[in-house]
TITITI-189715 format. One record per residue (C-alpha): y, z, x. Coordinates in steps of 0.02 Angstrom, whole numbers, padded with zeros to 5 digits, always signed. Layout:
<atoms>
YZX...
</atoms>
This chain:
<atoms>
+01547-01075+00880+01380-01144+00810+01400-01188+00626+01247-01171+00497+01217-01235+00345+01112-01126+00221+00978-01253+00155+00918-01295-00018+01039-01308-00179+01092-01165-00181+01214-01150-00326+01060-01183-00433+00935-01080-00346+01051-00895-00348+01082-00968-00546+00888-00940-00551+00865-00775-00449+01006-00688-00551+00887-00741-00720+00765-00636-00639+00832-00472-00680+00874-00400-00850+01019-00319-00798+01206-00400-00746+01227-00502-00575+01353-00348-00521+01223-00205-00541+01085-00326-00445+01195-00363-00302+01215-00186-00262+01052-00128-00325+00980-00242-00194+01079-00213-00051+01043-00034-00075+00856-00072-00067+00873-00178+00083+00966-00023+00173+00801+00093+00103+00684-00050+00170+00747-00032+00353+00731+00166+00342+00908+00222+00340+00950+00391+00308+01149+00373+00269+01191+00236+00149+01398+00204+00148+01455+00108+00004+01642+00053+00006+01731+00005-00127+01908-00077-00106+01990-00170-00274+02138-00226-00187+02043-00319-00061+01902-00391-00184+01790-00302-00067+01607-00209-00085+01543-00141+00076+01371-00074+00118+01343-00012+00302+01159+00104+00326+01089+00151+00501+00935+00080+00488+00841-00019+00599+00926-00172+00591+00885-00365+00593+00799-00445+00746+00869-00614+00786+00720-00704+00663+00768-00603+00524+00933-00647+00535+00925-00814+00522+00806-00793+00362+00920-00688+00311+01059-00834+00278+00893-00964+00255+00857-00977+00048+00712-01078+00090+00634-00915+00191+00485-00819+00117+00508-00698+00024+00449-00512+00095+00274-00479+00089+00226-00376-00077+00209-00223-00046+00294-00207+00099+00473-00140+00019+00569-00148-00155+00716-00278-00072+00705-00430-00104+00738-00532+00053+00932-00514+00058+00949-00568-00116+01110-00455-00112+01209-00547-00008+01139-00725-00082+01142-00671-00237+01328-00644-00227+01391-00834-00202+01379-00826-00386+01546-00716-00390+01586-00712-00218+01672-00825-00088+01621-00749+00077+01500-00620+00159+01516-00552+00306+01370-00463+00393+01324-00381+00540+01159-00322+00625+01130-00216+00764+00946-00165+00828+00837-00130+00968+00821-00300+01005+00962-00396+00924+01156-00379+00900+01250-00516+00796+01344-00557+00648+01407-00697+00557+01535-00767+00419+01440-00848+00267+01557-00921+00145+01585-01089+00019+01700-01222+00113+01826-01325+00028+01683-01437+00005+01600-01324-00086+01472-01299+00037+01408-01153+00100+01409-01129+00248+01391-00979+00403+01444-00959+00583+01414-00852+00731+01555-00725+00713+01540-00595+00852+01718-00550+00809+01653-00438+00675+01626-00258+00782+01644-00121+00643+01444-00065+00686+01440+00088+00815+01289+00113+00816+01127+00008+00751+01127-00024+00561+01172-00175+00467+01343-00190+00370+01387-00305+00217+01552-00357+00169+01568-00440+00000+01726-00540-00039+01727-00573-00202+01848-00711-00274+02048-00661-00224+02114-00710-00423+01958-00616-00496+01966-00426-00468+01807-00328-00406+01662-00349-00550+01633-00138-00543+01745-00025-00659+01781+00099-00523+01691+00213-00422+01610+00294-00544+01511+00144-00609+01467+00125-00441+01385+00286-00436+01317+00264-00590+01237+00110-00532+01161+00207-00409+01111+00332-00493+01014+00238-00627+00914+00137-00507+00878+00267-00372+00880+00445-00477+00727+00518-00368+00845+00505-00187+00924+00649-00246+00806+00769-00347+00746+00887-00225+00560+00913-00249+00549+00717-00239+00645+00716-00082+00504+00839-00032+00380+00711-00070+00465+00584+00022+00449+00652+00191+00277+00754+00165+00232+00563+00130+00320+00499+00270+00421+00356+00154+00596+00449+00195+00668+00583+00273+00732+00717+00167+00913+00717+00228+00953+00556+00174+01128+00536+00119+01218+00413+00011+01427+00413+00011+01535+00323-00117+01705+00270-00022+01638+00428+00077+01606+00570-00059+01428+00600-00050+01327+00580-00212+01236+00776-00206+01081+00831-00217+01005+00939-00377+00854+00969-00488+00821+00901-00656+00817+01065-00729+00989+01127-00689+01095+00952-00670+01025+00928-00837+01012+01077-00936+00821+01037-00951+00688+01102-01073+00511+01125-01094+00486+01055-00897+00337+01000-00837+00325+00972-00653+00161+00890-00571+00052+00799-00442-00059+00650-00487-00224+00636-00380-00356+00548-00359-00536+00574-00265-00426+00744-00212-00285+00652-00142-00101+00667-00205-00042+00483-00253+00113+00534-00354+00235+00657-00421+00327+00672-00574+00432+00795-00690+00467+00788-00888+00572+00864-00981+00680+00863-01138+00871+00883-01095+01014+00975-01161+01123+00814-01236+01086+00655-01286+01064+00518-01175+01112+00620-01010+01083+00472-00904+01152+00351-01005+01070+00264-01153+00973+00134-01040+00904+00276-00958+00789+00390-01064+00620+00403-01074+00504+00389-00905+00574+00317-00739+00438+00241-00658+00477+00226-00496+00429+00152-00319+00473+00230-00159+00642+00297-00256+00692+00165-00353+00683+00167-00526+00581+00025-00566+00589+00039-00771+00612+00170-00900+00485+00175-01018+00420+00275-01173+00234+00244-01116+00173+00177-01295+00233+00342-01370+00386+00310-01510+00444+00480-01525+00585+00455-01659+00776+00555-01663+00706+00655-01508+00672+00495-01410+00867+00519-01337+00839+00686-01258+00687+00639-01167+00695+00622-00970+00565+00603-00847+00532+00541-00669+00356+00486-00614+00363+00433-00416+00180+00320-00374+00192+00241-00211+00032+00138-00231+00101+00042-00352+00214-00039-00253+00078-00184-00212+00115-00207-00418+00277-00251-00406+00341-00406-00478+00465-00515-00350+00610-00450-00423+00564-00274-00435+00593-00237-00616+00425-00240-00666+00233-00226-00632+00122-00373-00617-00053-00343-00699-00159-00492-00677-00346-00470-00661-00371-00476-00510-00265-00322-00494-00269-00230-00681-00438-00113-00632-00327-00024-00469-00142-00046-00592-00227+00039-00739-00316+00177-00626-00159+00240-00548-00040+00197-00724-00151+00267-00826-00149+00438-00769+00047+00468-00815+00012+00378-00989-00102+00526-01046-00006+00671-00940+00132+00620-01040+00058+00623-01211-00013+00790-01145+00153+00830-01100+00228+00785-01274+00099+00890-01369+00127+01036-01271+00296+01041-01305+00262+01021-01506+00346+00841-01513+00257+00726-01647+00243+00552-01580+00150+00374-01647+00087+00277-01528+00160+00113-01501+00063-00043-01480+00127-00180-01393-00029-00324-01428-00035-00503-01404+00020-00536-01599+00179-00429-01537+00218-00534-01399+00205-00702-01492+00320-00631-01638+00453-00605-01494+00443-00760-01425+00450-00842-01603+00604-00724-01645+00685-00759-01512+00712-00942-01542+00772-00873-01719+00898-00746-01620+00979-00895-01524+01046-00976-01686+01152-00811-01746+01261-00775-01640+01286-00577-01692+01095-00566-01659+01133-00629-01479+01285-00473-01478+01148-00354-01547+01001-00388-01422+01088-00450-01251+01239-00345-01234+01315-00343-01102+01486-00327-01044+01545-00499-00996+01675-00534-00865+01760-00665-00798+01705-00724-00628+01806-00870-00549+01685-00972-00481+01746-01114-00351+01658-01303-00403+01624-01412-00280+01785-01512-00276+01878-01344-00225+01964-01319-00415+01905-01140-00471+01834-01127-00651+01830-00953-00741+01686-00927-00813+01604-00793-00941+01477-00676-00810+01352-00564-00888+01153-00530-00807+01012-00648-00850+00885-00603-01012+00692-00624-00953+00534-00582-00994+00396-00552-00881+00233-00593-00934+00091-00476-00951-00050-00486-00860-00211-00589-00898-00335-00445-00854-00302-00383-01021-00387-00386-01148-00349-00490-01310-00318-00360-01427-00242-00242-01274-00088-00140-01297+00046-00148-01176+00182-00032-01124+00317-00010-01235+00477-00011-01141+00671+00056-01215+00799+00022-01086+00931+00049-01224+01099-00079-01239+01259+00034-01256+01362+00125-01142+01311+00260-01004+01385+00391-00924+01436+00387-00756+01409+00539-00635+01559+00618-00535+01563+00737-00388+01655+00897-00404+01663+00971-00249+01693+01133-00315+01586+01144-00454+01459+01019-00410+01414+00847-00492+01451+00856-00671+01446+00732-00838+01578+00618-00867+01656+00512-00990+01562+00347-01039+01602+00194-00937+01603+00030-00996+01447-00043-00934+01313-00148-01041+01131-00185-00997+01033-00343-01050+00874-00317-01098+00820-00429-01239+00734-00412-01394+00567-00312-01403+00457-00315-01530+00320-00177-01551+00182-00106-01704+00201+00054-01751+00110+00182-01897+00233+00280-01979+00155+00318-02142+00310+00451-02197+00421+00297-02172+00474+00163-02322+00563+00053-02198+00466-00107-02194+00542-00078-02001+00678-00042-01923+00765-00088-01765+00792+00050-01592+00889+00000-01459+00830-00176-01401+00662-00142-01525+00612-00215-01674+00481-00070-01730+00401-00155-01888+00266-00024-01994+00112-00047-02011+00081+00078-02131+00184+00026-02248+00070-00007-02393+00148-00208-02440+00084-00221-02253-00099-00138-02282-00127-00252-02458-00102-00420-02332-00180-00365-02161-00339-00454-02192-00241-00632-02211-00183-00699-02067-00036-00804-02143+00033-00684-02251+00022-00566-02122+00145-00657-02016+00253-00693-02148+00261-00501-02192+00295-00467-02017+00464-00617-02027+00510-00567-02187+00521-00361-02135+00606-00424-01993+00719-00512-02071+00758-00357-02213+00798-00234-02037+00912-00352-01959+01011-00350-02122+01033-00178-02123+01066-00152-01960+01202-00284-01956+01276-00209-02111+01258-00026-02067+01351-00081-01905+01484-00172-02010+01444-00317-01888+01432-00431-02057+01510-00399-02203+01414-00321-02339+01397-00475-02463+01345-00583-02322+01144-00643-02363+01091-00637-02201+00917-00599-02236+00888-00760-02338+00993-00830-02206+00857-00794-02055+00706-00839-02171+00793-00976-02189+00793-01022-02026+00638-00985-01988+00557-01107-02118+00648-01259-02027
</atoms>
């Protein structure tokens, strides 16, 4: 049989891909090969899980590969998918495995193409893939993914239920109800799609019940009198229902949850009970490659802002309605080159590196290129994507809380329905944030929530220096610097004697 090699350096290239995603190489794996199954229109989505066998399986019935796409499909040199034409990412699943994995097996069936094929690493350390028409578990047109992950590493998933909460996180709106409504009046998906866990089916509910929700606000978003967009808020019955990466509003594109964000609103203790999904199609031209995030450059910010804009102040609307005091956040170019400079600060303290990218590491044999297998420390890749240059200068940009500690995974009951369960151990890297704020009932110089550094600008030591440019910044180091003391303290990460604040000040003088 015919024996391919897949082009390009690859070891260094999936290295690369996996840094495009703030969240760990195990949640993008399956996040994508979910979205590949949603690209080709599939309306049952089986995910397998086997632990013994080191095995993750994804088999859909949609409309398959044709022979070209195939062979991109195993091609890293191939170009990527058109934006706008789906929220996969050209197979990166499968690729994007070899960083864990020793072998993928896929097969393809559609109305002009049949095949499969064995991609794996070679005692060479090459990988490499062959024609394998051996592989018949298709019966009828679909494509089906086998990942083998390393046999003396187990599976890099929990169990099942991090599985579904995986799922669940990244594509909430597949099974809400009025969204699925949307879907098909839309013509984006059918409104029976299905999606199984080692064959239990993830059900179907709305917001209001699943979650015990309050104060709901369900809507339509149009524009010249046509619907663009749907979208529900609502204020739920516990804290952090979703998980703690997954409060504020889902923004999502064609079902996937693209981000959660707070929409430049800081909204204080509340801020955990607050849940919302806001479906816009359009925006899917918007997209950055990976997927995670929106691309505003100016070229494109007039059409982003008219269709983002909309669920900014509906949300605010939404907020006031409901009696919630909230400060608006600002997220300006001063904000953004404080990160940057904090960041290089952050890499020189280790517990700062535990407090803003945490995520549960595992150990991933990976094989080198002599054959010998190295374990290695696995966790998902920090970035930052820029923001766009059709903003202005002084422009505020959304402010975005993903959250760091651990969710909670959803179960099926069969007889009661899906209900909460107990936290998993799951972590999500998101990086540092840094954002302005005016809380003028506040003392705090500022103070640090979830990934963000919130520093005050109302404080009054803050309002006597505004006007001078240098002592301005060094208000802004020095507050930050006083928050990450407390917070480390308060945590009992350091011990209290520790003087970590003249530490960091310290460091950033050199």
């Amino acid at each position: 049989m015919p024996i391919h090699h897949s082009n390009i350096n690859f070891r260094k290239l999936i290295k690369d891909l996996a840094e495009m995603y703030n969240y760990p190489l195990p949640e993008v794996i399956l996040t994508e090969l979910v979205a590949n199954s949603l690209d080709a229109k599939a309306t049952v989505i089986n995910i397998s899980y086997d632990e013994i066998q080191h095995k993750l399986a994804i088999e859909d019935n949609g409309s398959g590969m044709d022979r070209k796409q195939f062979s991109q499909y195993h091609d890293f040199a191939a170009e990527l998918k058109t934006r706008g034409s789906g929220i996969g990412f050209a197979g990166l699943g499968a690729k994007i495995a070899f960083n864990c994995a020793s072998r993928v097996m896929t097969e393809t069936w559609s109305n002009s193409f049949r095949g499969a094929s064995n991609w794996y690493l070679n005692e060479k350390g090459e990988l490499i893939w062959d024609d394998s028409l051996e592989i018949n578990k298709l019966k009828s047109p679909g494509t089906r993914v086998e990942i083998y992950f390393d046999g003396k590493n187990r599976i890099p998933y929990e169990d099942e239920k991090e599985i579904e909460h995986i799922v669940m996180r990244h594509f909430f709106p597949l099974f809400e109800t009025s969204f699925l409504d949307f879907y098909e009046n839309a013509g984006i998906y059918k409104k029976n799609i299905r999606v199984f866990v080692n064959h239990c089916e993830i059900n179907k509910f709305s917001v209001e019940d699943f979650f015990g929700m309050q104060k709901v606000e369900r809507f339509t978003l149009e524009h010249n009198g046509k619907k663009y967009g749907v979208g529900v808020f609502g204020i739920t019955e516990n804290d952090f229902s979703l998980g703690e990466e997954s409060i504020g509003v889902g923004i999502c594109i064609f079902g996937k949850v693209i981000k959660y964000d707070f929409l430049q609103q800081f909204l204080g203790d509340i801020s955990s009970r607050i849940l919302g999904f806001v479906e816009v199609p359009v925006l899917i031209k918007h997209l950055n490659t990976s997927k995670t995030d929106f691309i505003k450059g100016k070229h494109l910010y007039a059409e982003f802002k008219k269709y983002y804009e909309p669920v900014r102040q509906r949300f605010k609307d939404w907020l006031e309605s409901a009696g919630i005091r909230t400060t608006e956040v600002k997220r300006t170019e001063d904000a953004i080159k404080l990160e940057q400079e904090i960041k290089k600060i952050i890499r020189e303290f280790s517990e700062l590196n535990d407090l803003f990218n945490n995520v549960k590491k595992r150990q991933i044999n990976i094989q080198k290129p002599n054959g010998e297998v190295e374990t290695q420390i696995q966790a998902g890749g920090e970035v930052t994507f820029p923001e766009g240059e059709g903003e202005k200068k002084n422009g505020e940009t959304p402010y975005l809380d993903t959250g760091t500690d651990q969710g909670k995974s959803l179960i099926e009951n069969t007889e009661q329905g899906d209900t909460r369960a107990t936290p998993i151990s799951r972590r999500k890297n998101v990086g540092l944030r840094i954002s302005f704020c005016e809380e003028d009932k506040k003392t705090d110089l500022a103070w640090v929530e979830g990934n963000t550094i919130f520093i005050n600008l109302a404080h009054k030591s803050y309002q006597k220096v505004s006007t001078k440019p240098q002592l301005k910044t060094l208000h802004h180091i020095f507050s930050i610097a006083i928050c990450l003391d407390r917070k480390l303290k308060d945590d009992e990460i350091i011990p209290k004697d520790r003087k970590f604040a003249d530490e960091f000040m310290n460091k950033w003088g050199g």
